[in-house]
C-alpha positions as CSV (number, residue, x, y, z in Angstrom):
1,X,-3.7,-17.7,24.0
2,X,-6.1,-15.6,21.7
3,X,-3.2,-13.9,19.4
4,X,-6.0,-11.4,18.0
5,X,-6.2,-9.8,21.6
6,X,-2.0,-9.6,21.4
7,X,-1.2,-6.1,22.5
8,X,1.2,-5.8,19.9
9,X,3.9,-2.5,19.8
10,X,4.4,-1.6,15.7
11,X,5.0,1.6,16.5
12,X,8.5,1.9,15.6
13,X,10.8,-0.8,14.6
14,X,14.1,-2.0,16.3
15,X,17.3,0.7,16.0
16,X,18.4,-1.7,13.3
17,X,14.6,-1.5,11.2
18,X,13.7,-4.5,12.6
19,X,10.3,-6.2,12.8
20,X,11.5,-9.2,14.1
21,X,13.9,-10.9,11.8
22,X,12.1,-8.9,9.0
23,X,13.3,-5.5,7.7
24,X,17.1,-3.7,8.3
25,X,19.1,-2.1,5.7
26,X,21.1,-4.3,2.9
27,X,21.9,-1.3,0.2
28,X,25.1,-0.8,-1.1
29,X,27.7,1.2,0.6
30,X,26.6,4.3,-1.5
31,X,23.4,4.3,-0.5
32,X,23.6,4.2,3.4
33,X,24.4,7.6,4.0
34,X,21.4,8.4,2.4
35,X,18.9,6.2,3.7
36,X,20.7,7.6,7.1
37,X,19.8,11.0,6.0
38,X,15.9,10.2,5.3
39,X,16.1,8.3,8.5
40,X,17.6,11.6,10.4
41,X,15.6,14.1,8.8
42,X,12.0,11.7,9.5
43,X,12.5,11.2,12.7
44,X,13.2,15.2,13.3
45,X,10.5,15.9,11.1
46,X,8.0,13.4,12.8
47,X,8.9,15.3,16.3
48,X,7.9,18.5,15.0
49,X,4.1,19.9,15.1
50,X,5.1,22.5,12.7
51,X,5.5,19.3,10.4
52,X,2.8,17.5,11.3
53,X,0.7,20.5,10.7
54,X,2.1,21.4,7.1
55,X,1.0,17.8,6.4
56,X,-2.2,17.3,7.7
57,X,-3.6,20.8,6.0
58,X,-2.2,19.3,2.8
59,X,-4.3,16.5,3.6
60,X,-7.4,17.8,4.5
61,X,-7.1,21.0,1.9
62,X,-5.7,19.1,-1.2
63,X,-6.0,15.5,-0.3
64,X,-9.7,16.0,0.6
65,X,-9.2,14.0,4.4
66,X,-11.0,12.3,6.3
67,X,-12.1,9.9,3.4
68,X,-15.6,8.8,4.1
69,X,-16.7,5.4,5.9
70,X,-19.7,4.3,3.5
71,X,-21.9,1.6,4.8
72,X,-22.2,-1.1,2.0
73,X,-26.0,-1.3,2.3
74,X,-27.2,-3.3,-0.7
75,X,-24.0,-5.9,-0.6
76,X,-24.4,-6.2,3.6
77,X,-28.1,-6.9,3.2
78,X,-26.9,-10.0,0.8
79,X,-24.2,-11.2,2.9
80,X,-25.9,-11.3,6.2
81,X,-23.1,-8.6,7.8
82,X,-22.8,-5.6,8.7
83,X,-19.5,-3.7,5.7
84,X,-18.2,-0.5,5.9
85,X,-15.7,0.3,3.1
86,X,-12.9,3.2,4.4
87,X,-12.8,5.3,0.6
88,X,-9.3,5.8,0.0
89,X,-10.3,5.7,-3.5
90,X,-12.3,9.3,-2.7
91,X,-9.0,10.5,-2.0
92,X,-6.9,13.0,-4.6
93,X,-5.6,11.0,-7.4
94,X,-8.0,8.3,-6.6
95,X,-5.9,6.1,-4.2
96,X,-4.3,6.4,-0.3
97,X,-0.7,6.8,-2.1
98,X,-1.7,10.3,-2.3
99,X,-1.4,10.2,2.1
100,X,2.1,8.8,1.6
101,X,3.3,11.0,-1.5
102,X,2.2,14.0,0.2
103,X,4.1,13.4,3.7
104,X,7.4,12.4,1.9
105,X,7.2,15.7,-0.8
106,X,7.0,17.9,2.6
107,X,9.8,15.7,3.6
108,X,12.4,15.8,0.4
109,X,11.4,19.7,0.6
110,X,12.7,20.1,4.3
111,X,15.8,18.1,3.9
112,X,16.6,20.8,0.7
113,X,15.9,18.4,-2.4
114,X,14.8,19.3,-5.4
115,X,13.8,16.1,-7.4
116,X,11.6,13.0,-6.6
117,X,12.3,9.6,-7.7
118,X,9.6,6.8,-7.7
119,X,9.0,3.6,-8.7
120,X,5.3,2.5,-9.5
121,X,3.2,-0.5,-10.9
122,X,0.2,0.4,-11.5
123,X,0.7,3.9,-11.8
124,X,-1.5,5.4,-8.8
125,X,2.0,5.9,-6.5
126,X,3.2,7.8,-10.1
127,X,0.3,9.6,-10.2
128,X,0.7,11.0,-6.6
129,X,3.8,11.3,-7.0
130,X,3.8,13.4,-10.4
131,X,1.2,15.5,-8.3
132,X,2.6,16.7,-5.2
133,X,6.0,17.5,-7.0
134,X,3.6,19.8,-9.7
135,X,1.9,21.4,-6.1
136,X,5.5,21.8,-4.0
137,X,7.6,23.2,-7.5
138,X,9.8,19.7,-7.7
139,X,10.3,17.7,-10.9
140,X,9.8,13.7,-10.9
141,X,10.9,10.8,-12.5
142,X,8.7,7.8,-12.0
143,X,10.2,4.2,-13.3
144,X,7.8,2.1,-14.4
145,X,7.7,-1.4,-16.4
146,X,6.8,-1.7,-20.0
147,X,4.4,-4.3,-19.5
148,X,2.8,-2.1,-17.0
149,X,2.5,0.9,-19.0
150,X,0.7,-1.4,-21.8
151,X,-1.7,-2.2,-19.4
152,X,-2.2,1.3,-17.0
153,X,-2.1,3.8,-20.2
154,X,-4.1,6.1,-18.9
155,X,-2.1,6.7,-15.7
156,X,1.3,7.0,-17.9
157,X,-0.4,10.0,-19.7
158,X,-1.7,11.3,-16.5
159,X,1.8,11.1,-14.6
160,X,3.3,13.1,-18.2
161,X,0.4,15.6,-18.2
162,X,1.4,16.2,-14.7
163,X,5.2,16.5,-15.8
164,X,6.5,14.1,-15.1
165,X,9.4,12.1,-16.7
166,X,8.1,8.6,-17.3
167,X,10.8,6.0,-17.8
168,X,10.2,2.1,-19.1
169,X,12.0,-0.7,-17.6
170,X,12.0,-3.3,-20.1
171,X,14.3,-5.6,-17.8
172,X,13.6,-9.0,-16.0
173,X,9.4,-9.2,-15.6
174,X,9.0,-5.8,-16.9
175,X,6.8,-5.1,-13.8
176,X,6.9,-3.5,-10.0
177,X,9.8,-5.3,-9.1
178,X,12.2,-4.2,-11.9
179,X,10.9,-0.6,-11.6
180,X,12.1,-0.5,-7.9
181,X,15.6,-2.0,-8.7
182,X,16.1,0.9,-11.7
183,X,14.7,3.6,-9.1
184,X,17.3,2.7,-6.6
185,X,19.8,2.6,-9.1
186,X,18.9,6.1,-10.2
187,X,19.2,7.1,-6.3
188,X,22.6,6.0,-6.1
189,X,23.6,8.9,-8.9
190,X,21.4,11.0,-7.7
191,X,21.4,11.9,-3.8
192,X,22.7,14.8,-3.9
193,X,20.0,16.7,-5.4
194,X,17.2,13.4,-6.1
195,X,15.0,12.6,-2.8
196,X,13.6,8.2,-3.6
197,X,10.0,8.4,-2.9
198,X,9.3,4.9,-2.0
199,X,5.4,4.1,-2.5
200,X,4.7,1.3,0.0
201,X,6.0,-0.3,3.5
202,X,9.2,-2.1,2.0
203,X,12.9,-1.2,0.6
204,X,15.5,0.0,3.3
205,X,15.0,1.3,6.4
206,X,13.5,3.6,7.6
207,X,10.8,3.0,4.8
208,X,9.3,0.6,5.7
209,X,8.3,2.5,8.7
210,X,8.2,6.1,7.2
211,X,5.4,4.6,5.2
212,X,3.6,3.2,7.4
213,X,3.7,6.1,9.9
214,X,2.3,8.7,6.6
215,X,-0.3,6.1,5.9
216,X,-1.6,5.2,9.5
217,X,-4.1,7.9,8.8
218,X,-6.5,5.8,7.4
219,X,-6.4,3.3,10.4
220,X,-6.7,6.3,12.9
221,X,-9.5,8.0,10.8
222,X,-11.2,4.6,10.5
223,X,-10.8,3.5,14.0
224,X,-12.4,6.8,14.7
225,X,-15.2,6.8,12.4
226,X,-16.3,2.8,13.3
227,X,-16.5,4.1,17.2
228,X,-19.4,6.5,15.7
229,X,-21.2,3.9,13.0
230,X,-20.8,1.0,15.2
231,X,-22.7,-0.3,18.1
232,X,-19.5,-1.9,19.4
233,X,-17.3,0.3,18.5
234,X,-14.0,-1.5,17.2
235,X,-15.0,-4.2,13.6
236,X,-14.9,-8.2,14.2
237,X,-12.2,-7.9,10.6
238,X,-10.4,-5.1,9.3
239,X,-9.4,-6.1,6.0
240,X,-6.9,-5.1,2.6
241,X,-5.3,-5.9,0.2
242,X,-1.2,-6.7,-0.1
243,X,0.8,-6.5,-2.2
244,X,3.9,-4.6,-1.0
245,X,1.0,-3.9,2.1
246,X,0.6,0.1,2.5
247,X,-2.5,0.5,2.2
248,X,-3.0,-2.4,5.1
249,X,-0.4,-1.2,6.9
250,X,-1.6,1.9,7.6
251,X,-5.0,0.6,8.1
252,X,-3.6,-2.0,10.3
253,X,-2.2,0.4,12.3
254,X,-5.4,2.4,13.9
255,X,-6.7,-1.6,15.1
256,X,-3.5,-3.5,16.0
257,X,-4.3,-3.1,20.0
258,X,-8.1,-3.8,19.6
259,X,-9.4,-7.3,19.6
260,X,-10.5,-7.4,15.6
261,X,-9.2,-9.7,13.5
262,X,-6.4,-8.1,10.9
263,X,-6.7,-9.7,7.1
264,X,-4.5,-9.1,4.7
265,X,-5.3,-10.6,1.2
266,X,-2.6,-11.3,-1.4
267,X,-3.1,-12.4,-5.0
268,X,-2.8,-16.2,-5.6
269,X,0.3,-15.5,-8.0
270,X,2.0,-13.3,-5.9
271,X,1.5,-14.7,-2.4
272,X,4.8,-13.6,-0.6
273,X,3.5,-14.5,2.9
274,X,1.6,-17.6,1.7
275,X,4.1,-19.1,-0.5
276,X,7.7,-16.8,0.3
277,X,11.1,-17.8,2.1
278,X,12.5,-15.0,4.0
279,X,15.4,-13.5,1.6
280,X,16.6,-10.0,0.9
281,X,14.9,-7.6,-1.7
282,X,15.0,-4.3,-2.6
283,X,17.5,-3.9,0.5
284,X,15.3,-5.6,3.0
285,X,14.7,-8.6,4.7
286,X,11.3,-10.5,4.0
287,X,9.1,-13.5,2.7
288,X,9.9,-13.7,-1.1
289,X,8.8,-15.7,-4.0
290,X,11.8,-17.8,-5.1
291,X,13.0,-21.2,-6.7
292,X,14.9,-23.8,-4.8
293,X,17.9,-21.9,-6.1
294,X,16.8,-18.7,-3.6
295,X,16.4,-16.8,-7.1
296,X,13.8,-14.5,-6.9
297,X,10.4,-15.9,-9.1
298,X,8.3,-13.8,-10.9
299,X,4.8,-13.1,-9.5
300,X,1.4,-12.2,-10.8
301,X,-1.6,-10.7,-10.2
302,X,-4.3,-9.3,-12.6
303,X,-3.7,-6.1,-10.5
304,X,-0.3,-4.5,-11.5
305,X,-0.1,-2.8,-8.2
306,X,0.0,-6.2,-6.3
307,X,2.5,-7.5,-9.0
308,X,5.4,-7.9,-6.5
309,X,7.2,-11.3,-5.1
310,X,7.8,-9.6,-1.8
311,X,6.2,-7.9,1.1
312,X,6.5,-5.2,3.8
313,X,8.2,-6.7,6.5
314,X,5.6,-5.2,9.1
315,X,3.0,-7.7,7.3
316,X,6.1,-10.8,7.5
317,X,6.4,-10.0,11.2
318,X,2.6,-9.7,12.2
319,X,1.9,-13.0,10.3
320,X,4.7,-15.0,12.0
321,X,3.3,-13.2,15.4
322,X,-0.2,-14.7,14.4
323,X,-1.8,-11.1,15.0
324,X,-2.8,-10.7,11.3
325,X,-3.6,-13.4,8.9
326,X,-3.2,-13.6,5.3
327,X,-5.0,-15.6,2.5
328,X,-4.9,-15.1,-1.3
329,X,-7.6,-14.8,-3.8
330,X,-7.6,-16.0,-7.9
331,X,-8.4,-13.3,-10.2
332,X,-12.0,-15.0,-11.3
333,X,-12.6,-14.0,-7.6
334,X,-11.4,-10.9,-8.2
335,X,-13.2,-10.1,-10.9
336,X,-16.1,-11.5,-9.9
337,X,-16.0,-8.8,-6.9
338,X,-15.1,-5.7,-8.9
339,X,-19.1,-6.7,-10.8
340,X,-20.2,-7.6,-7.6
341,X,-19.8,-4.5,-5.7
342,X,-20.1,-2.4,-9.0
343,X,-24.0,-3.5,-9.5
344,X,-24.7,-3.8,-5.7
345,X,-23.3,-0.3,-4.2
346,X,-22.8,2.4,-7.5
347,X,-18.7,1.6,-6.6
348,X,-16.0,0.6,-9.1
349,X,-12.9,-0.1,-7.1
350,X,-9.6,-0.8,-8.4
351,X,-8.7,-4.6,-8.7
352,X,-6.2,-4.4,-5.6
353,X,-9.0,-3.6,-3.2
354,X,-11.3,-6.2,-5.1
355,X,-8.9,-8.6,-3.7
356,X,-9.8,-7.6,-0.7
357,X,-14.1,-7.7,-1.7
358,X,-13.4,-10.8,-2.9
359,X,-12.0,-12.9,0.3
360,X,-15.0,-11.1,2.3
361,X,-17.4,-12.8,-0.2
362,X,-16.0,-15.9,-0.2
363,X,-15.4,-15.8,3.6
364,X,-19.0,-15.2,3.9
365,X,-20.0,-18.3,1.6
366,X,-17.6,-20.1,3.6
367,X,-18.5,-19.2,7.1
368,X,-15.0,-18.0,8.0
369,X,-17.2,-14.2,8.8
370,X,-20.4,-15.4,11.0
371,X,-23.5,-13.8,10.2
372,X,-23.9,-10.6,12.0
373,X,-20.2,-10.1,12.1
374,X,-18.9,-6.1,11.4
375,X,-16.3,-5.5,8.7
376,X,-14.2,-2.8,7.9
377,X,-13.0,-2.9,4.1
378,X,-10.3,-0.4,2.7
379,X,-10.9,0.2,-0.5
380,X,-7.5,1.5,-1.8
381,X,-8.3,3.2,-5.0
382,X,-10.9,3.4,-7.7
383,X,-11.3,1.4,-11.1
384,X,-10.6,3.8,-13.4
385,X,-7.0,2.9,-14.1
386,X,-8.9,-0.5,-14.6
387,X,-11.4,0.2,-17.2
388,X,-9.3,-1.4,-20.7
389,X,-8.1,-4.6,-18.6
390,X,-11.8,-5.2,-17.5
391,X,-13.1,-4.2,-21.4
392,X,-10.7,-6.6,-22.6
393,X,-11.7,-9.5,-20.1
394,X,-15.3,-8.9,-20.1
């Protein structure tokens, strides 16, 4: 059987948060009530257009939606394809967290809370974050790792200019990971008033889900836009980056019934799906970097936003189903692609979505994309953020 034509139902997960064996809800005792009561209040929210359209003026009014679909012109003409690059990184804030932030705000606001807690890496879900809580009248606290504020400074000052309250984690890697352990933490004394604003398809259900469901937007929007700009209609490869896999996820979403091929790319240091055992993380079930000892190994990635040993267990599910595949890239590759596109189409992307540039490259090269093919590349956010790490490096 052809497992990209698999007709394949993501569009909710089992009553348990289930995709597959991937996903449920392993949280302490004091936190189940109140991942009950985002679950509750989503799917009542989620049922009602006066929600839906709240949220998708925000998104077209503030968020500036839809994001364009820009033919990669210069860089197709080189490759021998046909790319189109989805620009989340036109988006408010300069990334697709804004899609998420913005449909969980509207959410904490309904269910009566007053504060926002995040977790971020490298500092675009913070930024989105910090935003929509300045627009809606909340306050935020974003937890973020030291080594990540060294290297996303500019998005620390952004999130503080913005009002927010910045904390360091200086435990364990001093990354992602440790920044969503202290945020859940912080929940636990905090659900009374304090709403956890969770920036990508993993943690408890119904996250995982919620996530997804705010960020299929770009997959719809896409899916819509390629039927216009393509003479077939539906992409031979949709492709993303993952790290915990929102961005892809939601993108993944507007193509999982069509017959194009799904491609998720993960960094080399950090390839949960590639290299991960299923464990529990972060109060879910999924592939995870660990030792021999099931402890949980430290990833990397030049991009601080793919820094995480884990992924979404949508992704875990859809690679086991064989209806997305996933392949990792080195950050030479990476970099390589951020100067690649940069001098070929005016664009300087973030170095998640270079992971992304860079498999298509290197697929090219490598004839895994035939000549002729169509590609659809989301380009998650832009390079500011980037600018000292790629001064330093170049």
């Amino acid at each position: 059987m052809d497992t990209r034509s698999l007709a394949v139902d993501v569009r909710a997960p089992s009553g348990l948060g289930r995709f597959g064996e991937y996903g449920g809800r392993f949280v302490p005792e004091s936190l189940i009530a109140a991942c009950e009561e985002v679950e509750h209040a989503f799917r009542d929210a989620w049922a009602d257009p006066l929600f839906h359209g709240q949220l998708d003026r925000l998104l077209a009014v503030y968020a500036g939606r839809p994001t364009a679909l820009t033919p990669a012109w210069r860089l197709s003409a080189e490759l021998g394809i046909t790319l189109l690059l989805k620009r989340e990184d036109l988006a408010h804030t300069g990334s697709h967290k804004i899609n998420n932030v913005l449909g969980q705000a509207l959410l904490a606001k309904r269910m009566g809370k007053q504060r926002l807690i995040a977790e971020t890496g490298a500092g675009q879900h913070g930024v989105a974050t910090a935003t929509a809580a300045a627009l809606l009248g909340m306050s935020a606290t974003v937890f973020m790792g030291e080594r990540d504020i060294e290297r996303q400074e500019l998005n620390v000052f952004r999130m503080r200019m913005l009002g927010a309250e910045v904390v360091p984690v200086g435990s364990g890697s001093r990354t992602l990971k440790d920044a969503c352990s202290e945020a859940l933490r912080h929940w636990v004394s905090s659900v009374e008033d304090g709403y956890y604003c969770l920036g990508s398809v993993m943690g408890p259900h119904p996250y995982p889900w919620l996530v997804r469901e705010f960020q299929r937007v770009i997959g719809d929007e896409a899916r819509t836009q390629c039927a216009t700009e393509l003479r077939t209609a539906t992409p031979d490869f949709v492709v993303a980056c993952v790290g915990g896999g929102s961005n892809a996820a939601g993108t993944f979403a507007g193509f999982v019934d069509t017959p194009a091929r799904l491609i998720g790319v993960e960094p080399e240091g950090g390839a949960a799906i590639n290299s991960g055992l299923p464990g529990i993380l972060h109060g879910f079930r999924t592939k995870v970097l660990q030792d021999e000892h099931g402890q949980i190994s430290e990833a990397h990635s030049i991009a601080a936003g793919l820094d995480y040993p884990g992924v979404g267990p949508e992704h875990a599910y859809l690679a086991d189903l064989g209806r997305a595949e996933y392949f990792t890239v080195s950050d030479a590759e990476v970099l390589d692609a951020v100067r690649r596109l940069a001098k070929a189409e005016g664009i300087l992307c973030a170095l998640e979505s270079a992971h992304a540039v860079a498999w298509v490259l290197r697929a090219v090269e490598d004839g895994e994309i035939p000549a002729g093919s169509t590609v659809l590349l989301t380009l998650s956010g832009r390079g500011d953020k980037d600018m000292h790490t790629l001064m330093e490096l170049s």
